[in-house]
C-alpha positions in Angstrom: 84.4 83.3 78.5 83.7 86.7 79.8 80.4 89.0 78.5 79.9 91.2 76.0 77.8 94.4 76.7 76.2 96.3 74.9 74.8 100.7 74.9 73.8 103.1 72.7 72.7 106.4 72.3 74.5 108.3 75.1 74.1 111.8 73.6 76.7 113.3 75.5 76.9 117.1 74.7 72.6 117.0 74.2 72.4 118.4 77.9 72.9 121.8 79.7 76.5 121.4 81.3 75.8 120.5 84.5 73.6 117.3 83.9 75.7 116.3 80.3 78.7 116.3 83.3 76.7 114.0 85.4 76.0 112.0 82.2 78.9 111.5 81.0 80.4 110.3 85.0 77.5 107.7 84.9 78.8 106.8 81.7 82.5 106.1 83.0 81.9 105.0 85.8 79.9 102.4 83.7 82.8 101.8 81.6 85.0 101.5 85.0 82.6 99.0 86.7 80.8 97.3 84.3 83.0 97.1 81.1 86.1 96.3 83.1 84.6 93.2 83.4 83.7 91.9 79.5 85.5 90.4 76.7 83.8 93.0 74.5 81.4 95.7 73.9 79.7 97.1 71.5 78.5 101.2 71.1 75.6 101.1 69.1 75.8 104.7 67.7 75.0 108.1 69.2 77.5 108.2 72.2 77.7 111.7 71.1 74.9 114.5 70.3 77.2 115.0 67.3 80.8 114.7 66.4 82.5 116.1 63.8 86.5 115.7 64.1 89.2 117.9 62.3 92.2 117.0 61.2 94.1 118.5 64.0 91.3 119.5 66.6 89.6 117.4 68.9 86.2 118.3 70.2 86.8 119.7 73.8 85.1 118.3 77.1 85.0 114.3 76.7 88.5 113.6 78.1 87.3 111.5 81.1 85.6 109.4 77.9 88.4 108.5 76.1 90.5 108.2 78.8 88.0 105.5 80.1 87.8 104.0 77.1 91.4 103.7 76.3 92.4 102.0 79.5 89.4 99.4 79.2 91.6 98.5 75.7 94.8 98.8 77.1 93.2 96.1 79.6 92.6 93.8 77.0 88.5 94.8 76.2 87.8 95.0 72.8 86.0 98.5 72.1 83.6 98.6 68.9 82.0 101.5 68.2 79.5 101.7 65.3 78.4 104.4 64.1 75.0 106.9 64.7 73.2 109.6 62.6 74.6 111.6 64.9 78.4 111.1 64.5 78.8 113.1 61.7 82.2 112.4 60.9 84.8 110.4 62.2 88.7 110.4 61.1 91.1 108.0 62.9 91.4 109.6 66.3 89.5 106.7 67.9 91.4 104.4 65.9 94.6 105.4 66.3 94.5 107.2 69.6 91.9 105.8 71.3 92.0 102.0 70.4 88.6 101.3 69.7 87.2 99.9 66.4 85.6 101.9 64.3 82.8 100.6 61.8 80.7 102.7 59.3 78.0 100.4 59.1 75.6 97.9 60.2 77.1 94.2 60.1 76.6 90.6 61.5 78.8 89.2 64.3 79.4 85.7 65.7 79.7 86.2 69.0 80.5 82.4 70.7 78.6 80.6 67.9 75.7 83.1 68.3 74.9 84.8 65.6 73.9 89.2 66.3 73.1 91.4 64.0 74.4 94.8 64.8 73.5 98.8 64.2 72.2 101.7 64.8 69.4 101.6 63.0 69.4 104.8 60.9 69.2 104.6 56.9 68.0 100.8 57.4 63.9 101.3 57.3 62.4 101.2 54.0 60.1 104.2 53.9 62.8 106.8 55.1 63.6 108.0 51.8 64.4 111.4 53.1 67.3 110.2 55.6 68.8 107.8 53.3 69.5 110.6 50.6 70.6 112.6 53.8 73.0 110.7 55.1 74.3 109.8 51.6 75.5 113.3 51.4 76.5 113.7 55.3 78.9 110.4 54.3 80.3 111.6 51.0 84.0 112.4 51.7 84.2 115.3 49.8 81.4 116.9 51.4 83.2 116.1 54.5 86.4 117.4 53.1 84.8 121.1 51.9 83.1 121.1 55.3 86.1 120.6 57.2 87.5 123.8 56.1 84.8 125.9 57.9 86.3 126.8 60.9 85.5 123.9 64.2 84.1 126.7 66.3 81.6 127.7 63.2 81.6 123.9 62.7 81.0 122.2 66.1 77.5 125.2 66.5 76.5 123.8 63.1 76.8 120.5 63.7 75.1 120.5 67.1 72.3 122.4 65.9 71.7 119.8 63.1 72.1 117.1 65.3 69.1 118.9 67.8 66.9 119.3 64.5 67.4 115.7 63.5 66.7 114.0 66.9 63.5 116.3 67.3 62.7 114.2 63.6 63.2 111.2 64.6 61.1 111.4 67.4 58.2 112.4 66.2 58.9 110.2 62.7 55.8 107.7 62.9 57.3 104.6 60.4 53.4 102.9 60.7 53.0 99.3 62.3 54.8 97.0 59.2 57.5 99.2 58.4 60.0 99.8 61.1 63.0 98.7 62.8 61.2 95.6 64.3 60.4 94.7 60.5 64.2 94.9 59.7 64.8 92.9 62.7 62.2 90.0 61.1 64.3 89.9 58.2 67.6 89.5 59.2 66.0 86.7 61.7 64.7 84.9 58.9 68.1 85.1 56.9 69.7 83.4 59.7 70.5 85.3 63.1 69.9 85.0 66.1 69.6 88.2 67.9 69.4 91.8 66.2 70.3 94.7 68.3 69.7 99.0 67.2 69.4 101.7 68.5 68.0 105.0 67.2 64.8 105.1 67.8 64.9 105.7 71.5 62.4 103.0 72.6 63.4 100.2 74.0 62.4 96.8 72.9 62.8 93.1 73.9 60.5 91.4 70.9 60.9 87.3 70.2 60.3 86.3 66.2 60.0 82.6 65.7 63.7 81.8 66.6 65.3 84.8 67.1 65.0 88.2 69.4 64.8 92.3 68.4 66.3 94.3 71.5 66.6 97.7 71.3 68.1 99.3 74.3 66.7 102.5 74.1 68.5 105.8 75.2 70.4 107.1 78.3 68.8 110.5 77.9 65.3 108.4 79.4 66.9 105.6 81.3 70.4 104.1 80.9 70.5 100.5 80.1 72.9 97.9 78.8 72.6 94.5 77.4 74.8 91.9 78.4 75.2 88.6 76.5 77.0 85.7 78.7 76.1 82.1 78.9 74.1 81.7 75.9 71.4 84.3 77.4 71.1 87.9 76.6 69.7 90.6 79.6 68.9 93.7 79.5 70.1 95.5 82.8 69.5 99.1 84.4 73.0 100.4 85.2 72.4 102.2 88.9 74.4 105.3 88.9 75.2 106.6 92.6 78.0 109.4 92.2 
């Protein structure tokens, strides 16, 4: 069986132009090198800084993305993408264009008899009323419909300047020691699974719980890492950029 990998929380578009370029090449490159060789991988949320998509206009400047990630499907990788607080809206373009599977929320996954638990992490923690009830609205449909009349130049400055303001919250959001994603993570461990990977919170974690594992891999803005699930034993690995 080949391995499944795991990212999440690229942020491409967070970065002045020069370094987001750079980003995103270490990010394909990854998806050349690395990817190439898996069964399967998962995006935990956040590949982009924010994403809003139009019926008939595509955000411009992450070509060399899904150009990657189309030929790593047509290759025969399965691409699953679930999505961040900071993919605002998604239609069908990576569906339907792209190839990749697109899921809304978090879910569980047997992968080879292992069970994972998979997410991004946002909306899940019990105390963060104030998100929940925001990303109910950011989800509705119609919301999404009335917004996607503004016009995408109006639209993409809008979104990316939410996006900013919410990372700079989450951040500096302190959930206190028994209530965060590590406390979600002991739960779904106890109902049964195995491992229980997110994202989100930008700190990466490796964190046993009687018979299971929390990993959180962090984000690529700090130091990009991938997990990688082969042979019954789960690593998290440092992907070394040199272009």
């Amino acid at each position: 069986m080949k391995p499944y990998l795991f990212v999440s929380d690229i942020h491409l578009g967070v970065l002045e132009p020069e370094k987001d370029a750079e980003l995103e090449n270490s990010f394909v490159t990854f998806l050349e090198q690395e990817a190439s060789k898996a069964g399967e991988i998962f995006i935990l949320g956040d590949l982009f800084d924010y994403w809003f998509e139009y019926r008939r206009v595509i955000q411009k400047g992450y070509f060399n993305t899904f150009a990657a990630m189309h030929k790593l499907v047509k290759s025969g990788v399965k691409v699953n993408y679930l999505i961040g607080n900071h993919d605002f809206m998604h239609r069908d373009f990576f569906e339907k264009s792209v190839g990749v599977n697109l899921i809304e929320d978090a879910m569980g996954f047997d992968l080879d008899g292992t069970k994972f638990f998979l997410g991004h992490g946002d909306g899940l923690i019990k105390n963060d009323i104030g998100y929940k009830i925001l990303k109910a609205v950011l989800r509705n449909k119609k919301i999404q419909w009335l917004y996607s009349l503004v016009h995408p130049d109006f639209g993409v400055w809008l979104a990316s300047s939410s996006s900013k303001k919410s990372r700079n919250y989450t951040s500096k959001k302190n959930y206190g020691e028994n209530d965060s994603l590590f406390e979600v993570a002991k739960e779904k461990i106890d109902s049964g699974y195995d491992y229980v990977l997110f994202g989100h919170s930008h700190s990466v974690a490796n964190r046993e719980y009687n018979n299971g594992k929390y990993i959180n891999l962090g984000t690529w803005l700090s130091k990009p890492l991938y997990g990688k699930f082969y042979d019954n034993k789960f690593e998290i690995i440092e992907w070394n950029f040199n272009g």
